[in-house]
C-alpha positions as CSV (number, residue, x, y, z in Angstrom):
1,X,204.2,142.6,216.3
2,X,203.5,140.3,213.5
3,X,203.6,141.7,209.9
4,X,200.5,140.6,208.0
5,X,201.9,140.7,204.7
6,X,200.2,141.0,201.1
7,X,202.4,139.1,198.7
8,X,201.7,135.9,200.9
9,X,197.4,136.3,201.2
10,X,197.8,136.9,197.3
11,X,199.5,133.7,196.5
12,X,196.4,132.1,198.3
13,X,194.3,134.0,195.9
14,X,196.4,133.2,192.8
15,X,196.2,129.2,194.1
16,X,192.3,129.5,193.6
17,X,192.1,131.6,190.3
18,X,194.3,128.9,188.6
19,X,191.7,126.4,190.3
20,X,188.6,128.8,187.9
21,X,190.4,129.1,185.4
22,X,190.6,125.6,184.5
23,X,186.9,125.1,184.4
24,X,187.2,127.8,181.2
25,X,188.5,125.5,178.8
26,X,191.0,127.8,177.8
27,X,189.1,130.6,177.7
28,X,191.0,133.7,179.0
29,X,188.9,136.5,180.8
30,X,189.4,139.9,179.7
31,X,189.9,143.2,182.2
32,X,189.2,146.3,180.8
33,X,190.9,149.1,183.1
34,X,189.2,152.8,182.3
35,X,191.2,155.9,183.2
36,X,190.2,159.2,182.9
37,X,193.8,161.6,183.2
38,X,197.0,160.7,184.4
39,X,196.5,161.1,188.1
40,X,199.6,159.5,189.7
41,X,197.5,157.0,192.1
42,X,195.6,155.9,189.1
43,X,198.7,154.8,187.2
44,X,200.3,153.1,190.2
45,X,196.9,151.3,190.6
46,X,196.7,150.5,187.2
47,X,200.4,149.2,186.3
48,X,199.6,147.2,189.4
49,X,196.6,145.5,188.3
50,X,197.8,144.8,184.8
51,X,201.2,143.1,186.5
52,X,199.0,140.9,188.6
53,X,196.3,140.0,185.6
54,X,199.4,138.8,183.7
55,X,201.0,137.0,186.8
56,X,197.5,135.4,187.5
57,X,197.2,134.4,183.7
58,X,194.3,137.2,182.8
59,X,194.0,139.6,180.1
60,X,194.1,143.5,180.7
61,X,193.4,146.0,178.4
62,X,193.6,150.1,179.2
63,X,190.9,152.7,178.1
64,X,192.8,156.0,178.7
65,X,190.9,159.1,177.8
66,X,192.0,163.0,178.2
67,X,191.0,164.5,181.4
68,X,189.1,167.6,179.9
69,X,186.6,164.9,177.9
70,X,183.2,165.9,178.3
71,X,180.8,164.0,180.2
72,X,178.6,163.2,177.3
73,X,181.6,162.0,174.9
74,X,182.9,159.6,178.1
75,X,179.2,157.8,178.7
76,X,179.5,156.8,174.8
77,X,182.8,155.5,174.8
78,X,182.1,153.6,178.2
79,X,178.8,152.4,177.0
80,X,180.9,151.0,174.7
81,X,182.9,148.7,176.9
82,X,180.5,147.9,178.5
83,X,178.6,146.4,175.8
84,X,181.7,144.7,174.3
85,X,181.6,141.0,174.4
86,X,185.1,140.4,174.8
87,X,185.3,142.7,177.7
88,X,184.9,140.2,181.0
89,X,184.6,142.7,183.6
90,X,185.4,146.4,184.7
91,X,187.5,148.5,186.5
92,X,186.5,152.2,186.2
93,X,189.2,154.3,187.9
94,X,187.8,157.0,190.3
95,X,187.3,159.7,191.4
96,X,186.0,160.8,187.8
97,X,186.6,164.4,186.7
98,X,184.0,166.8,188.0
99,X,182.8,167.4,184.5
100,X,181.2,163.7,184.2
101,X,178.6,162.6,185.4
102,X,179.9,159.4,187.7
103,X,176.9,158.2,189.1
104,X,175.6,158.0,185.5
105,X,178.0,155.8,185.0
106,X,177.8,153.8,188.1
107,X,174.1,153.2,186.9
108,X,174.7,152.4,183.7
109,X,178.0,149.6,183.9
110,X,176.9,146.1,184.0
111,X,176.5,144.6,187.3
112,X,177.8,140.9,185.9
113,X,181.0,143.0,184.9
114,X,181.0,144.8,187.7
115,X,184.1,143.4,189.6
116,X,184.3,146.3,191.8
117,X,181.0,147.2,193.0
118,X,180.1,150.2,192.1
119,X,177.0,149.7,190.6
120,X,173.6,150.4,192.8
121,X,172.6,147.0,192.2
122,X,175.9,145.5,193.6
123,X,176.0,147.5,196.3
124,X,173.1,146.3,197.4
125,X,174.2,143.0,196.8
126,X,176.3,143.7,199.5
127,X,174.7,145.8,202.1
128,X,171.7,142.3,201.5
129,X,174.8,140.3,202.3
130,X,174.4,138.0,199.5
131,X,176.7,136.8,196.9
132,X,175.5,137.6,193.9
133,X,177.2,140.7,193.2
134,X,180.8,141.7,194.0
135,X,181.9,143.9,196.7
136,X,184.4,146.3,196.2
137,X,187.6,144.8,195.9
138,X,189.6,146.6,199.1
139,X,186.8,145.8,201.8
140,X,186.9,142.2,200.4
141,X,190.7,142.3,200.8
142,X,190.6,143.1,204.3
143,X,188.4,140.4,204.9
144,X,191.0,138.3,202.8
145,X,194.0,139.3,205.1
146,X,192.1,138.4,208.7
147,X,191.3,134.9,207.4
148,X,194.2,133.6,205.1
149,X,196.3,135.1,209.0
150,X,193.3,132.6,211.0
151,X,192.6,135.9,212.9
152,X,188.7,135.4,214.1
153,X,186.9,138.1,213.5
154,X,183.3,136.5,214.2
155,X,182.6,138.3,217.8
156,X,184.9,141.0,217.8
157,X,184.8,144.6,218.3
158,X,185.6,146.3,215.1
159,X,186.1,149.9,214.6
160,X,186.6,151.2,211.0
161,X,187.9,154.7,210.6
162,X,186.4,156.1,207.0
163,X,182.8,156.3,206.0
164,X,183.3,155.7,202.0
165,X,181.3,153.4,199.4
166,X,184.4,152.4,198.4
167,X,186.0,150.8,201.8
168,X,184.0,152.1,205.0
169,X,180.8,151.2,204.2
170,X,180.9,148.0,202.2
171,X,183.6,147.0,204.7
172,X,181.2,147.4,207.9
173,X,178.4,144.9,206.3
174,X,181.2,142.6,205.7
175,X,181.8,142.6,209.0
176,X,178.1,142.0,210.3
177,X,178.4,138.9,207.5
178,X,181.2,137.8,209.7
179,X,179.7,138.1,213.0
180,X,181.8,141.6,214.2
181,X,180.6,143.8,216.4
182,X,181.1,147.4,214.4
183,X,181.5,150.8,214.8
184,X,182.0,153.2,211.8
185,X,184.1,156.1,212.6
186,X,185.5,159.2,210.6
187,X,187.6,162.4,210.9
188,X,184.8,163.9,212.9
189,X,184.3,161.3,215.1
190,X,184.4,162.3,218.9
191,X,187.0,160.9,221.0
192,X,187.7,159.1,218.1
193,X,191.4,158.0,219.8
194,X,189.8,156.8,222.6
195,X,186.8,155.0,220.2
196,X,189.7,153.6,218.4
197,X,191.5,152.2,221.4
198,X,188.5,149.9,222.2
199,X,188.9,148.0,219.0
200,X,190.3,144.4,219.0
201,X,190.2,144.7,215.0
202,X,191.0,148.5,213.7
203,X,190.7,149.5,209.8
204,X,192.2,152.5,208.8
205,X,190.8,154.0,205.5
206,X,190.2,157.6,206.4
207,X,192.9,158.8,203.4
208,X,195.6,160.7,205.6
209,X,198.8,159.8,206.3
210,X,199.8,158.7,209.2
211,X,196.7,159.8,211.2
212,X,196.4,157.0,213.7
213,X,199.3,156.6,216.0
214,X,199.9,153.9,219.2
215,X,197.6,156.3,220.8
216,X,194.7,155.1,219.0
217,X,195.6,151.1,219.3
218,X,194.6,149.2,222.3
219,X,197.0,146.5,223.5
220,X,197.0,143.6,221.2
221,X,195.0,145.0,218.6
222,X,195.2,144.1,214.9
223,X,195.5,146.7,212.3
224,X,194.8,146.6,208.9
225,X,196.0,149.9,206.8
226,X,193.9,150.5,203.9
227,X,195.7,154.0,203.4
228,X,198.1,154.9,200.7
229,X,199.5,158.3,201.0
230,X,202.5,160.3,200.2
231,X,204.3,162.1,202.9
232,X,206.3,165.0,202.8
233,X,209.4,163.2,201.9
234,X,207.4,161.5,199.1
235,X,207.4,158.3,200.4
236,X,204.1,156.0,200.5
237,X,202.7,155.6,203.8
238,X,199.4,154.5,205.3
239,X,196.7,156.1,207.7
240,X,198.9,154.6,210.4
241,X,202.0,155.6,212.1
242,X,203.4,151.8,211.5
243,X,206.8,152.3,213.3
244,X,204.8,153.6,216.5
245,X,202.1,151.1,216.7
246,X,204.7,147.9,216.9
247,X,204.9,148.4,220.8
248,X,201.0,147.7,220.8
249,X,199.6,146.1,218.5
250,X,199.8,142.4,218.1
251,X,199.3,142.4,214.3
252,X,199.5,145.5,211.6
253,X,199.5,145.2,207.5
254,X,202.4,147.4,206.1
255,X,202.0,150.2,203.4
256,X,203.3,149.3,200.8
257,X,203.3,145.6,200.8
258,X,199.8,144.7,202.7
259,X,196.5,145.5,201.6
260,X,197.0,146.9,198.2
261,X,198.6,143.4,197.2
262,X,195.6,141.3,198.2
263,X,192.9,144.3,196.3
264,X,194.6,143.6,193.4
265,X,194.1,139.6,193.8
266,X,190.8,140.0,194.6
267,X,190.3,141.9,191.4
268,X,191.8,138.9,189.4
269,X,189.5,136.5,191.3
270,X,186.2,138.6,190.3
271,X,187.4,138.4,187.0
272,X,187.6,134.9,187.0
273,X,184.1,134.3,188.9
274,X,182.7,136.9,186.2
275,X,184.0,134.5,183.5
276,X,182.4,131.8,185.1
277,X,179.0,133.4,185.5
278,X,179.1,134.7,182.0
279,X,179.1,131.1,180.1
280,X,176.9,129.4,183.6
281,X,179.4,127.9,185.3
282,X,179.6,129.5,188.3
């Protein structure tokens, strides 16, 4: 079974940001990252983005807030950043507290700084399969990882387990961009082994560990494992059984080390095109 790798698909990435940023005459985009709490996910996610900004040659800047701020307090400070013009683009750390209101916010941030589409108009963006918006940044990655690997994926069957704005959804239109054949499964699903076994490309992003084992992989599948968990020996693991899977599958992203490399790459590179769109130069 071949390893498909991050670290290698986010070099690519890095290769073409360099390439944008260029064309900025020095100008150096700005990331604001907005975290609500100190929810352990959320600071791995965001050390990792800030590491890769600063690798790619991008700015990064935290907006940490209590976890107990009110909802009404949080719009403000948000509306805020997003109405700062040295702010570039976006990333709003979720899920919010229950006391906020999220989709207020998802209404109200700026589509142009939008870099990880959570906005109503980008999503549309995407489910129109145009490119004027940005998708969010873990479906793209998967994309990212079939192609920079030259694994087709125009014609084949595709079965995504998870049903989520953030990865499911987006992630099954692009697929239809790219021609794939696509069934959208979840942890009700029926049969859903058996569903899963049928796929030539199989997404895990269902959000528990370890949930798909070789009995869900057909023979020479690919799998891409969007899942980051902890298991009971607090070690990070995916939605796949990884060490099972290798008699089966042809390909398979590791966890750590695949997907979550190339999201945070893509993230750089809609900060860069966000640049670019800001001064007209996209």
């Amino acid at each position: 079974m071949i390893a498909l790798k991050g670290a290698e698909v986010s070099a690519k990435i890095k290769e073409q940001v360099q390439k944008k940023l260029e064309r900025l005459d020095g100008r150096v985009p700005r990331l604001a990252i907005v975290r609500v709490g100190e929810r352990p996910d959320d600071l791995s996610y965001e050390r990792g983005a800030i590491k890769k900004m600063k690798a790619f040659g991008l700015d990064a800047q935290v907006y940490a807030y209590p976890e107990t701020i009110g909802s009404e307090e949080f719009l403000a400070a948000f509306a805020q950043i997003n109405a700062d013009p040295a702010v570039t683009g976006i990333l709003l750390l979720r899920p919010l507290p229950a006391q906020i209101d999220g989709k207020a916010v998802e209404r109200r941030i700026d589509p142009d700084k939008d870099l990880d589409g959570i906005s109503p108009v980008s999503i549309a963006h995407v489910f129109a399969a145009d490119e004027d918006g940005f998708a969010p940044c873990t479906a793209e990655a998967v994309i990212e990882v079939l192609k920079a690997y030259d694994i087709p994926i125009s014609g084949k069957r595709v079965t995504i387990v998870g049903r989520s704005l953030v990865v499911g959804k987006p992630l099954a239109m692009l697929m239809l961009k790219e021609n794939a054949t696509v069934t959208v499964c979840h942890t009700r699903t029926r049969d859903l082994e058996e569903t899963c076994r049928n796929a030539e490309i199989l997404v895990a992003a269902a959000g528990r560990a370890r949930m798909l084992d070789e009995r869900s992989v057909g023979n020479g599948a690919v799998v891409i494992d969007v899942g980051i968990n902890v298991d009971a020996e607090g070690r990070l693991c995916g939605d796949v059984d990884y060490e099972r899977i290798q008699e089966r599958a042809a390909a398979a992203t590791p966890v750590p080390g695949g997907v979550g490399a190339v999201t945070t790459a893509v993230l750089a590179r809609h900060l860069a095109d966000a640049a670019l769109r800001q001064e007209g130069r996209a």
